[in-house]
PATOR-583121 format. One record per residue (C-alpha): residue number from 1; residue in three letters; x, y, z. Coordinates in nm, 4 decimals. Example, Ala and Ser with C-alpha at 12.3 -4.5 7.8 and 13.67 -1.06 7.14 Angstrom:
<rec><n>1</n><res>ALA</res><px>1.2300</px><py>-0.4500</py><pz>0.7800</pz></rec>
<rec><n>2</n><res>SER</res><px>1.3670</px><py>-0.1060</py><pz>0.7140</pz></rec>
END
This chain:
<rec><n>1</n><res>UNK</res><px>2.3866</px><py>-0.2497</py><pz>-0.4804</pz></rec>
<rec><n>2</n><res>UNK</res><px>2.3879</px><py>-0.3664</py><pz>-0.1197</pz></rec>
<rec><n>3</n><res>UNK</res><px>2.4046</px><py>-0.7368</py><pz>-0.2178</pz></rec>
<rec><n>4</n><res>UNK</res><px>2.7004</px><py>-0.6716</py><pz>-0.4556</pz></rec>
<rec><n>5</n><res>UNK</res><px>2.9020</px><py>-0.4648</py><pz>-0.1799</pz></rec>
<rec><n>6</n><res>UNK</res><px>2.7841</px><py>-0.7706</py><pz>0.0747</pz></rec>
<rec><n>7</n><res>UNK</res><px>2.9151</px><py>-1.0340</py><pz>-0.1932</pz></rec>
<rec><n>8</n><res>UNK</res><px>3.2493</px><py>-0.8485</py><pz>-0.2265</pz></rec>
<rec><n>9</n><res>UNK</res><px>3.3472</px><py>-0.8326</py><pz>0.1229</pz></rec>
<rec><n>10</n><res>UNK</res><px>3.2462</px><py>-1.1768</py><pz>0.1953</pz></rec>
<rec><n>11</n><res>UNK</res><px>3.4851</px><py>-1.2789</py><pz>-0.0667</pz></rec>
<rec><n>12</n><res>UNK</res><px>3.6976</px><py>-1.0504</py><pz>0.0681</pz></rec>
<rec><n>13</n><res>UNK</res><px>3.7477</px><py>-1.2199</py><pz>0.4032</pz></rec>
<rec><n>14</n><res>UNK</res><px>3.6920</px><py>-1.5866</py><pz>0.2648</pz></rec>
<rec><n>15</n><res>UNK</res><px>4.0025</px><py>-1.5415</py><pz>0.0212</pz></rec>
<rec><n>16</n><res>UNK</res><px>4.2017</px><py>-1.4065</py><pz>0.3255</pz></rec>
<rec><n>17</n><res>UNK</res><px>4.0830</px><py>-1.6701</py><pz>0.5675</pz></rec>
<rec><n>18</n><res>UNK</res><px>4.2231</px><py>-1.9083</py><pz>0.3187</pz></rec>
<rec><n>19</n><res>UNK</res><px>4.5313</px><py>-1.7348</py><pz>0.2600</pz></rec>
<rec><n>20</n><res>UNK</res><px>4.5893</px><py>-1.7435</py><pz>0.6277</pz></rec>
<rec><n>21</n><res>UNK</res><px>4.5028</px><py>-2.1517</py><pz>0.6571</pz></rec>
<rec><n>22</n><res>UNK</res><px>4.7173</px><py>-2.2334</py><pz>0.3812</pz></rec>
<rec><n>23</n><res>UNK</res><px>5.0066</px><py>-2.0584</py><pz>0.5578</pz></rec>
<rec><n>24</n><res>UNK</res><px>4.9571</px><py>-2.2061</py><pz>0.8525</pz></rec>
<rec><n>25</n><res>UNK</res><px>5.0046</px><py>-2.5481</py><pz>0.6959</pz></rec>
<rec><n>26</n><res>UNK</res><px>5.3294</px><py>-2.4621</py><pz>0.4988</pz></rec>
<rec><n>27</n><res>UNK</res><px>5.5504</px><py>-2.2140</py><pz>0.4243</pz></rec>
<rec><n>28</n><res>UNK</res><px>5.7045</px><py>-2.4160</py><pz>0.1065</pz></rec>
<rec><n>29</n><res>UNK</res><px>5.4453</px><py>-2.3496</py><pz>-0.1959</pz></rec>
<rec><n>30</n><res>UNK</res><px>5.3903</px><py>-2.1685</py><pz>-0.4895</pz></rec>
<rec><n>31</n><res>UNK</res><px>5.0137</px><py>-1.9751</py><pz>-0.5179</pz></rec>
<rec><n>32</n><res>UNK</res><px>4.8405</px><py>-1.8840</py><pz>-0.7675</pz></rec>
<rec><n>33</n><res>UNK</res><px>4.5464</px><py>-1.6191</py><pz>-0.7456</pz></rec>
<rec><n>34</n><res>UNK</res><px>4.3541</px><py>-1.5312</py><pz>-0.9627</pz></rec>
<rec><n>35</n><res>UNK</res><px>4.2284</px><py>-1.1848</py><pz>-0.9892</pz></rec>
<rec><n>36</n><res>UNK</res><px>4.3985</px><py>-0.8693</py><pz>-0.8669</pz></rec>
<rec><n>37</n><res>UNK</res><px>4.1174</px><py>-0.6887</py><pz>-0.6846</pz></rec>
<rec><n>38</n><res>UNK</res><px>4.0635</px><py>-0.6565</py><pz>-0.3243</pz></rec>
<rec><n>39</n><res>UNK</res><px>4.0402</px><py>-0.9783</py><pz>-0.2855</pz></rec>
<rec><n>40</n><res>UNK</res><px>4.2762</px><py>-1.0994</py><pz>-0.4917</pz></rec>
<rec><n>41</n><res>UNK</res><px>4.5199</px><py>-0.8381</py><pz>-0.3224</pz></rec>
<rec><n>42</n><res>UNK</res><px>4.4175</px><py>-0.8519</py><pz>0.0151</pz></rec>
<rec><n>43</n><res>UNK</res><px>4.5210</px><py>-1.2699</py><pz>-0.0422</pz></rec>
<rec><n>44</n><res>UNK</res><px>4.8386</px><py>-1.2206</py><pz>-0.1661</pz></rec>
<rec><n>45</n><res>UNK</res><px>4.9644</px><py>-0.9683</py><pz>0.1169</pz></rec>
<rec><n>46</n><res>UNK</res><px>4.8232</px><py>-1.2038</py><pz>0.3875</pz></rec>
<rec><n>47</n><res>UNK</res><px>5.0286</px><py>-1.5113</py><pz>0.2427</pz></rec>
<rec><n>48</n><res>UNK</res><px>5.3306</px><py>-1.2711</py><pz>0.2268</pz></rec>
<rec><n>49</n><res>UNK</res><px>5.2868</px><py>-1.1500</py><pz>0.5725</pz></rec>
<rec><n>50</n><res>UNK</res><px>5.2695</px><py>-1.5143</py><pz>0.6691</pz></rec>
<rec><n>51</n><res>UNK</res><px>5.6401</px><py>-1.6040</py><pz>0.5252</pz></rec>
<rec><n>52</n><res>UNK</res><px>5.5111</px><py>-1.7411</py><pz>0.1664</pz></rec>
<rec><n>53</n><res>UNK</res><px>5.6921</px><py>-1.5225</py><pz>-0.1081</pz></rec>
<rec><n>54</n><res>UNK</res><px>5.6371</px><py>-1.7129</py><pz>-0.4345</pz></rec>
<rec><n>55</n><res>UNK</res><px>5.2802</px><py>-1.6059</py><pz>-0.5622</pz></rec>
<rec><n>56</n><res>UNK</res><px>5.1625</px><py>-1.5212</py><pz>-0.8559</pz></rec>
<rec><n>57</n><res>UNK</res><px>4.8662</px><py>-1.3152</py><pz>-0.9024</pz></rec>
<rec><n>58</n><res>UNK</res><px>4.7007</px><py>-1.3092</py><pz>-1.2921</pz></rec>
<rec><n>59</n><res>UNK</res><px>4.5429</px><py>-1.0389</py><pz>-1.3642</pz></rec>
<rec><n>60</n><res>UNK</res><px>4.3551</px><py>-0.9039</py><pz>-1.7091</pz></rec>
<rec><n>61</n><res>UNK</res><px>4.3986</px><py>-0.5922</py><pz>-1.6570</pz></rec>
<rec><n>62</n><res>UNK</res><px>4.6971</px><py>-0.3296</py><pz>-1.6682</pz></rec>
<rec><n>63</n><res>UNK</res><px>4.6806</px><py>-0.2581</py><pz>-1.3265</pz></rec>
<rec><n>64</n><res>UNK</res><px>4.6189</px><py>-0.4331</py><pz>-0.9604</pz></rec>
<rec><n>65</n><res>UNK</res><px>4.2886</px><py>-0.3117</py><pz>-0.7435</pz></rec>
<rec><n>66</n><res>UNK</res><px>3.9924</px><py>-0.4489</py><pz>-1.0031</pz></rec>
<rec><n>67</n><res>UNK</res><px>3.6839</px><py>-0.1782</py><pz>-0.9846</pz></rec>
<rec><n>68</n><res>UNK</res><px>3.8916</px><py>0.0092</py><pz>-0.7310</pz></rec>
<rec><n>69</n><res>UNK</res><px>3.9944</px><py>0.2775</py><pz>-1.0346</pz></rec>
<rec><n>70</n><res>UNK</res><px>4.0100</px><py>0.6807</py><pz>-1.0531</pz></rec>
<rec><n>71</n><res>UNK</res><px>4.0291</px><py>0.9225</py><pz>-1.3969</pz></rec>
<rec><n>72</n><res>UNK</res><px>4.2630</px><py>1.2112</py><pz>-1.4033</pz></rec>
<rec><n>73</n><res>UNK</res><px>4.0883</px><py>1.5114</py><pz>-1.6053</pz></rec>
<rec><n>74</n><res>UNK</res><px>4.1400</px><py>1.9037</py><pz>-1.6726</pz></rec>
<rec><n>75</n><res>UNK</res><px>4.3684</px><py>2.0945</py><pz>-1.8180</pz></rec>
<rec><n>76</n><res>UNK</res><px>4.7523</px><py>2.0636</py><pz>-1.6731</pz></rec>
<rec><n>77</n><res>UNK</res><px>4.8011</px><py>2.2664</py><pz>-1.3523</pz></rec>
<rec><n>78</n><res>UNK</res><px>4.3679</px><py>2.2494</py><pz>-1.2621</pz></rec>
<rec><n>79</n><res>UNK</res><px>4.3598</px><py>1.8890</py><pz>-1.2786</pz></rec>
<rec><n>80</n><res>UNK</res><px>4.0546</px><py>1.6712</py><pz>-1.1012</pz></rec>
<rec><n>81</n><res>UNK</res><px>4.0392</px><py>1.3526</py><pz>-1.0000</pz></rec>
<rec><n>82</n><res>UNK</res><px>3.7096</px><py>1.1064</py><pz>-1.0198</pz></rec>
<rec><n>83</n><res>UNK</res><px>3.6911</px><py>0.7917</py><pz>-0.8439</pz></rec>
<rec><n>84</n><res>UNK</res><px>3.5284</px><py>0.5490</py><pz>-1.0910</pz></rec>
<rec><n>85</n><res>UNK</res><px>3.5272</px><py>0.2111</py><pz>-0.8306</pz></rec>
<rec><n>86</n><res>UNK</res><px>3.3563</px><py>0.1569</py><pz>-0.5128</pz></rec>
<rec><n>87</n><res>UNK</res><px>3.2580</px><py>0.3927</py><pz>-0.2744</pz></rec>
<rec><n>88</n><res>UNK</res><px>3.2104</px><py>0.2024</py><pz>0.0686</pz></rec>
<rec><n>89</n><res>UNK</res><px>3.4312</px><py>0.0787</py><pz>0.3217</pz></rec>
<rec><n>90</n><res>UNK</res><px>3.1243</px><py>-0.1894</py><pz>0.4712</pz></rec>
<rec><n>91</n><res>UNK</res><px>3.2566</px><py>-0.3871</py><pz>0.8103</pz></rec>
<rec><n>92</n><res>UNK</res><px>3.5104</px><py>-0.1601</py><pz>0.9297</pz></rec>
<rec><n>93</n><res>UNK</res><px>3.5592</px><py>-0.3549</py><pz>1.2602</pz></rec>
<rec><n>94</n><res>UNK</res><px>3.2604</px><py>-0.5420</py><pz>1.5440</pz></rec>
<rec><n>95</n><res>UNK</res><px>3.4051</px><py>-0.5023</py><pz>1.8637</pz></rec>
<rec><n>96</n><res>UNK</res><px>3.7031</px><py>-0.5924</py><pz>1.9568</pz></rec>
<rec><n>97</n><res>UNK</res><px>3.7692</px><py>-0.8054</py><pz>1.6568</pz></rec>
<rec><n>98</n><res>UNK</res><px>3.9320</px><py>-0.8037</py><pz>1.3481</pz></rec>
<rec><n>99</n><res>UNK</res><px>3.9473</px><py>-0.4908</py><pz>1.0928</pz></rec>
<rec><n>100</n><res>UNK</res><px>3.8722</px><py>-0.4715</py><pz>0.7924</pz></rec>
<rec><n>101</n><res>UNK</res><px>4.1365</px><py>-0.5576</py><pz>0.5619</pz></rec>
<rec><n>102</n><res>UNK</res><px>4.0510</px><py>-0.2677</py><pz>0.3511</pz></rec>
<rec><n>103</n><res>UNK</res><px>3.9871</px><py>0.0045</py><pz>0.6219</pz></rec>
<rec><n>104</n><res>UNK</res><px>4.3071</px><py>-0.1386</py><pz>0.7435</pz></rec>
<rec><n>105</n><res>UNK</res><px>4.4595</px><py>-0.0006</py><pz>0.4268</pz></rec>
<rec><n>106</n><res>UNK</res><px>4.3321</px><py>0.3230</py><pz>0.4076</pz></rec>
<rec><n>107</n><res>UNK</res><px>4.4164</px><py>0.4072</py><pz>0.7643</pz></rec>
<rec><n>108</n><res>UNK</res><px>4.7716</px><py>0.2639</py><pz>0.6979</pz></rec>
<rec><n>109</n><res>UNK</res><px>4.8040</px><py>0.5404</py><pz>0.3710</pz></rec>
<rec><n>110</n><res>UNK</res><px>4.6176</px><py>0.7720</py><pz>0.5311</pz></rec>
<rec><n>111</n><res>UNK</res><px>4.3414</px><py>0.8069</py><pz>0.3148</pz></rec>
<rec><n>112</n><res>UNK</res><px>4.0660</px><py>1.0143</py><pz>0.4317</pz></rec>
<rec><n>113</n><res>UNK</res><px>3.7053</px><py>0.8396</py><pz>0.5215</pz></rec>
<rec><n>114</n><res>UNK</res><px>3.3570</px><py>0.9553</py><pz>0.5637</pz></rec>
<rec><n>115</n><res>UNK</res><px>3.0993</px><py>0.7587</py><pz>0.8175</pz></rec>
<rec><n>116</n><res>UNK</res><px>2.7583</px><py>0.7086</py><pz>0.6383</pz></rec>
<rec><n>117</n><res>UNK</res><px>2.5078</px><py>0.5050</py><pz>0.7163</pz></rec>
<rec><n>118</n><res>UNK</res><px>2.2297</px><py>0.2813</py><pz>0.4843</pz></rec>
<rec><n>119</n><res>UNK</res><px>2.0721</px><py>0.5541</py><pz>0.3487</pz></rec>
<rec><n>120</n><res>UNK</res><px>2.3683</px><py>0.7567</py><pz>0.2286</pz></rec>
<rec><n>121</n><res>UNK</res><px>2.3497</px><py>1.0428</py><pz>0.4688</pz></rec>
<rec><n>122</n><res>UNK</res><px>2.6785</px><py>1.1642</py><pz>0.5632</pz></rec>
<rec><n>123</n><res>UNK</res><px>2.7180</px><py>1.2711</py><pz>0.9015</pz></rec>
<rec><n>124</n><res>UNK</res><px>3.0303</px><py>1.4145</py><pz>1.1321</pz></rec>
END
């Protein structure tokens, strides 16, 4: 599990570290991403933010955000909510440098977090 979580934020940051050269060297280009989840996503708003509006992002699936999924259940009026994707935030910020693009996210719509460490012990 920890090697999964490591691969997806390392192709988390890779995709936006690209997304940020390529808009350095022009602001005049069509993109095309493939995938829409985190880092598919996280891409595609970084090129944005950097002036480049025409991208198109394939995706198989109905919806943007990939394993990052939930399932509404109960009856109507006592309904419950599972989250069905990822559970970790990993990298939330060294130092003085960089966030997270994801933690970024969830602070910016307010989600609610939980610090745990390695071992899945929840503490504050």
């Amino acid at each position: 599990m920890r090697l999964h979580s490591l691969w997806l934020f390392c192709l988390i940051a890779v995709s936006a570290t690209t997304a940020q050269n390529l808009a350095k060297r022009t602001n005049n280009a069509t993109v095309l991403i493939l995938g829409g989840g985190m880092a598919g996503v996280i891409a595609a708003r970084t090129l944005h933010d950097k002036g480049i509006d025409d991208i198109i992002v394939v995706e198989g699936l109905p919806e943007l955000g990939g394993r990052l999924t939930s399932y509404t259940f109960g009856a109507k009026g006592k309904q419950y909510q599972v989250e069905l994707g990822p559970y970790w935030i990993q990298g939330t910020q060294t130092g003085s440098g960089p966030a997270n693009p994801v933690y970024s996210l969830a602070q910016k719509h307010n989600l609610s977090t939980v610090y745990t460490d390695w071992y899945g012990n929840i503490s504050g």
